[in-house]
C-alpha positions in Angstrom: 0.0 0.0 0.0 1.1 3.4 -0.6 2.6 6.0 2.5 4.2 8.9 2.9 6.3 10.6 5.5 7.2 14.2 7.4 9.3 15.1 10.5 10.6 17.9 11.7 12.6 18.3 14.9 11.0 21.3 17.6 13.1 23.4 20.5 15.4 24.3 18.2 17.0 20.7 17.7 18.3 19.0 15.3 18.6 14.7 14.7 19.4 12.3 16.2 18.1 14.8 19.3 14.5 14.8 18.4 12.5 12.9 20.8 10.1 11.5 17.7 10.7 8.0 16.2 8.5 6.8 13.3 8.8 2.7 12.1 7.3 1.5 9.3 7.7 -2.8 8.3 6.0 -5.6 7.1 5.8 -7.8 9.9 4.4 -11.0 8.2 2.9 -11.3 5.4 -0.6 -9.6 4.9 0.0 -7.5 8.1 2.1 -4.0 7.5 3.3 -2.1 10.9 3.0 1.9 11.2 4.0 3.5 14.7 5.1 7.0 15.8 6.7 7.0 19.2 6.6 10.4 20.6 9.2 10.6 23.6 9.4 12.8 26.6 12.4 13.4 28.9 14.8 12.5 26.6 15.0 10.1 23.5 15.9 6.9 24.9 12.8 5.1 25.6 11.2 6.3 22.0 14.6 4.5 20.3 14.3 1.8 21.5 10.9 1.3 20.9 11.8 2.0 17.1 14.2 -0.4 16.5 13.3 -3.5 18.9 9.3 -3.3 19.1 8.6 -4.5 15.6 10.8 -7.6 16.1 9.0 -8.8 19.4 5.5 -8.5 17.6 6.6 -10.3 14.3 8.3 -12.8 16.5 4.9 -13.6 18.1 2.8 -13.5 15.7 5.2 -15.9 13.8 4.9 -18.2 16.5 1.1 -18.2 16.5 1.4 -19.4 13.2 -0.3 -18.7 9.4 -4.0 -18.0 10.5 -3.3 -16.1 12.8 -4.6 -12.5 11.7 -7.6 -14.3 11.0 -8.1 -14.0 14.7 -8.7 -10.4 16.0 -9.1 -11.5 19.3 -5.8 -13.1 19.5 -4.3 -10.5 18.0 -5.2 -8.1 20.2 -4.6 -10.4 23.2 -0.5 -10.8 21.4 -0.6 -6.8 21.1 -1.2 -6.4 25.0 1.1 -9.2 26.2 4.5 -7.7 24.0 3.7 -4.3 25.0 3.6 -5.5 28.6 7.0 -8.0 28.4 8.6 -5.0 26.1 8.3 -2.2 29.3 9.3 -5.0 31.6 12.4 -5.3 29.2 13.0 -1.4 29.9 13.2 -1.7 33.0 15.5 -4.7 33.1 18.8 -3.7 35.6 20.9 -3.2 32.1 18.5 -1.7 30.6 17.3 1.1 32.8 20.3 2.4 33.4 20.8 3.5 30.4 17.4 5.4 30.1 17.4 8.6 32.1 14.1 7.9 33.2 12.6 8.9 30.0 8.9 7.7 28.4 7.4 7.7 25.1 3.8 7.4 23.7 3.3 4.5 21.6 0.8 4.5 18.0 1.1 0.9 16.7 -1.2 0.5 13.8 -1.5 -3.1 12.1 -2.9 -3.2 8.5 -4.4 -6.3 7.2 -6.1 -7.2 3.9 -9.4 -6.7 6.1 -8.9 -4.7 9.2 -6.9 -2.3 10.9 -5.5 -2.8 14.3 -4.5 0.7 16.2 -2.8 -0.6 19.5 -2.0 3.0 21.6 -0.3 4.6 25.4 -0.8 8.1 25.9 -1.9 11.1 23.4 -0.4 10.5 19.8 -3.1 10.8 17.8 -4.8 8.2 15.0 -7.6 8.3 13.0 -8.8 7.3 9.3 -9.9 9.8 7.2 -12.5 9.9 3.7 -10.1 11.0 1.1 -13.2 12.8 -1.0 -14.6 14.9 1.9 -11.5 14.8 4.6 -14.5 13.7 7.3 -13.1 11.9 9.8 -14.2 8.2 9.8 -12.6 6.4 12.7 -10.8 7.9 15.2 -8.7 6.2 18.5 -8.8 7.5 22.0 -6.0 8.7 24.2 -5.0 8.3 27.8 -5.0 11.0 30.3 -4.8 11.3 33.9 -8.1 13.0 34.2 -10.5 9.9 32.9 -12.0 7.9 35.4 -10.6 4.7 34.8 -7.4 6.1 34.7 -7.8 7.9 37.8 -9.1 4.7 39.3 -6.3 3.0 38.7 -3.4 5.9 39.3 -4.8 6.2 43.4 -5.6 2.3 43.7 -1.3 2.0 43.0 -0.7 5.1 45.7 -0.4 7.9 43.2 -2.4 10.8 42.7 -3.4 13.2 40.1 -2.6 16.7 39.9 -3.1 20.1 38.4 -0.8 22.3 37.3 -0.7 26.1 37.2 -2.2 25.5 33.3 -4.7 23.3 34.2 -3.4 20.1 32.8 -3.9 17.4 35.1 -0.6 14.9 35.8 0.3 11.9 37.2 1.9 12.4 40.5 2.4 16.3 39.4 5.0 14.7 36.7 3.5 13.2 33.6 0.3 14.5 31.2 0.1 11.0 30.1 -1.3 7.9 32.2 -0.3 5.1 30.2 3.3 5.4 28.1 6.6 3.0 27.7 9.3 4.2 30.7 8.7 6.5 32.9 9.2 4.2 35.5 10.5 6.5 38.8 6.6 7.3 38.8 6.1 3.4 39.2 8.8 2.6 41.6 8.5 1.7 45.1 11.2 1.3 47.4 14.0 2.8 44.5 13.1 -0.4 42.4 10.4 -1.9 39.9 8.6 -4.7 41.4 8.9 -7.1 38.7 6.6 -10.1 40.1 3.9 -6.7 40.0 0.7 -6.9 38.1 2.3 -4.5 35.0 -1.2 -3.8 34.2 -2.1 -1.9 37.4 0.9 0.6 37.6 0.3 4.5 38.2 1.9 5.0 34.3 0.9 1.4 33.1 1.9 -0.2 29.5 -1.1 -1.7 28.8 -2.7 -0.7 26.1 -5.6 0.1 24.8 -6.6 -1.8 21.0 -9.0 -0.9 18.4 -10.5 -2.6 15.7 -11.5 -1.2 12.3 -12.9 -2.6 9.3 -10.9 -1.1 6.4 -13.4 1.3 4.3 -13.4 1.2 0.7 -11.9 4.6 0.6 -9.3 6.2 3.2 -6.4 7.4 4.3 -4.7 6.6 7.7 -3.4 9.2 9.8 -0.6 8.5 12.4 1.0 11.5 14.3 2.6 12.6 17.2 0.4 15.4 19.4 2.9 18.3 18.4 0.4 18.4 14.8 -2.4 18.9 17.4 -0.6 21.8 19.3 -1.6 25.5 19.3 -0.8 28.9 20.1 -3.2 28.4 23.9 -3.7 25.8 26.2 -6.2 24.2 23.8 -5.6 21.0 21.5 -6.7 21.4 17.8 -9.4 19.4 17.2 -8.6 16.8 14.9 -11.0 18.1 12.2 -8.3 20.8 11.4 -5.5 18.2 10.6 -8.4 16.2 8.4 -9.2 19.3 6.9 -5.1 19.9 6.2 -4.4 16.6 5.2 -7.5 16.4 2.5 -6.4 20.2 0.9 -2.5 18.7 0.9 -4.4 15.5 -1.1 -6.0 18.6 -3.6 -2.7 20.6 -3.8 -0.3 17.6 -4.3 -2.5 15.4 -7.0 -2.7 12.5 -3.7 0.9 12.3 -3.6 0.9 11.0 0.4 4.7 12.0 0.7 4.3 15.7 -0.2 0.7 15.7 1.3 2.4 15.0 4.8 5.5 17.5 4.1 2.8 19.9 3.5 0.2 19.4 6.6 3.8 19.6 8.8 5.0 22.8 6.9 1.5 24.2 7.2 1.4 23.8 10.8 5.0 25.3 11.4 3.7 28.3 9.3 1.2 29.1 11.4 3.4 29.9 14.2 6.2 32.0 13.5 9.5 31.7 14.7 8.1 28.1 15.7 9.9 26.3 18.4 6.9 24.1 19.3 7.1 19.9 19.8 9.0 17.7 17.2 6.3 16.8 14.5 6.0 13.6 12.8 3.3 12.2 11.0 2.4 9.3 8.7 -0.3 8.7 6.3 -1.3 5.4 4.5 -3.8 4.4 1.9 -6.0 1.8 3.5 -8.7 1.5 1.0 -6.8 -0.7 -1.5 -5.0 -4.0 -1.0 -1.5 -2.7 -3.1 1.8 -4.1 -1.5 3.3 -1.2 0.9 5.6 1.6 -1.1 6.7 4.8 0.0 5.1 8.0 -1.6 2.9 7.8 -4.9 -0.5 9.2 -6.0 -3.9 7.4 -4.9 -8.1 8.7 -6.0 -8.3 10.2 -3.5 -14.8 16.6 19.2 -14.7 19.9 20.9 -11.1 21.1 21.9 -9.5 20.1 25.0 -6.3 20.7 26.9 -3.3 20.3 26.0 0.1 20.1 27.8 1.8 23.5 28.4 5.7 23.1 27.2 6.9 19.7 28.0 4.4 16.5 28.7 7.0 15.4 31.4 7.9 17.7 34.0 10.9 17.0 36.7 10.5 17.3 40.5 12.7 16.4 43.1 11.7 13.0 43.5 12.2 12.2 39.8 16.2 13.8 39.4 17.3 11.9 42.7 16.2 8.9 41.0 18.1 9.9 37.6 20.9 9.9 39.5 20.2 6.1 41.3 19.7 4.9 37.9 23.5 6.3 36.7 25.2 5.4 39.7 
């Protein structure tokens, strides 16, 4: 199937700096992988999620053997388990010293002949789009520290929810996220991860949520990290105004996907000047045809809420004295 591509680093950095990672693979055959890792407190956790994450996933769906997207179920229960045995990886003693307590978001996407399977932690956005119109047509959720089930589950493990001067509630004060990869001084108790835990019920938990589409006869998947959703206040976009970007890029660039996403990025940056918002990455991917995956190419073609104010992961005392347990 056809996809294109656009980053651009934020803050003023430049690679391999920016905390963005975007994979694209064929896992097996029939199932393609898209994910955008969106980091926070450093790169670390988001790099590795690029370059090991894929493997684990093809691994295990391997070894469920040659039926096995025909089974959503399973699929979704596999998606769950590596993301779960992945973070406990992280914070493995080799492992975690080399991460300087940083997180990441995760947007996993699977695409197969029939369906397509968005596997998420935290805010990076997803959703599928009517080439035609730009209408949104499916759209994934996110995780914050303000919904109830997270909030449930954030206390039951002894941590709390706060809000800051911006009103942008955080786990702990620290994180804007409830569920990311890392992270894991928020989760600690006693100066060390509890490994024999239930991973599922931690105050920044890897479990993720998993959504199942059908894959419409027309449309265009859009994968991208929450800088794309950013604006001048407190206030997320909606994601209408990225639909609405992404379908004029489709009119302006004859559906080539690669400039289309060059485009909606470069639009964005032009509407702040001087920009020195988040790193920006976003993928797009037409899902309404069965074609083998290729980069670029031409193809037919909620109210706002809050958004984090500067960085998602914010430092406190508690956090840097652990830094420095985790170099020692």
């Amino acid at each position: 199937m056809l996809y294109g591509t656009a980053q651009i680093n934020g803050r003023g950095r430049r690679p391999p700096s920016t905390e963005d990672c975007i994979s694209i693979e064929v896992l097996i055959e029939g199932c393609d992988y898209f994910a955008v890792f969106d980091g926070h407190s450093g790169p670390e956790v988001g790099n590795l999620c690029k370059s090991e994450l894929a493997g684990r996933l093809r691994n295990a769906l391997t070894a469920a053997g040659p039926d096995i997207l025909k089974n959503l179920d399973a699929v979704k229960s596999i998606l769950q388990t590596v993301f779960i045995d992945f973070n406990k990886y992280l914070a493995s003693p080799p492992i975690i010293k080399t991460l300087n307590d940083s997180g990441s978001t995760a947007t996993v996407v699977l695409v197969t002949p029939t369906h397509i399977i968005s596997t998420y932690l935290g805010d990076s956005p997803c959703f599928i789009l009517d080439p035609s119109t730009g209408h949104i047509l499916q759209r994934m959720g996110k995780h914050e520290p303000s919904d109830a089930v997270e909030v449930a589950r954030i206390q039951a493990a002894g941590g709390t929810v706060e809000v800051d001067e911006h009103g942008i509630p955080r786990v702990d004060g620290a994180l804007a996220v409830s569920r990311a990869f890392g992270d894991f001084s928020l989760s600690m108790k006693g100066g060390k991860m509890d490994m024999a835990a239930d991973w599922t019920k931690m105050k920044v938990t890897a479990h993720p949520d998993v959504m199942v589409w059908e894959r419409p006869g027309h449309g265009i998947l859009a994968i991208m990290s929450d800088g794309l959703v950013e604006g001048d206040t407190t206030l997320f976009k909606p994601l209408e105004e990225v639909s609405r970007a992404i379908y004029e890029g489709l009119v302006e660039n004859a559906n080539d996907l690669n400039a289309t996403a060059k485009y909606v990025v470069n639009r964005h940056t032009k509407q702040h000047p001087r920009y020195d918002g988040d790193d920006l990455s976003l993928i797009l991917v037409n899902v309404g045809g069965g074609k083998a995956m290729q980069k670029g190419g031409k193809q037919p073609v909620k109210p706002p809420t809050r958004k984090t104010k500067g960085r998602r992961r914010i430092r406190t005392e508690k956090t840097n004295r652990l830094i420095k347990i985790f170099n020692c």
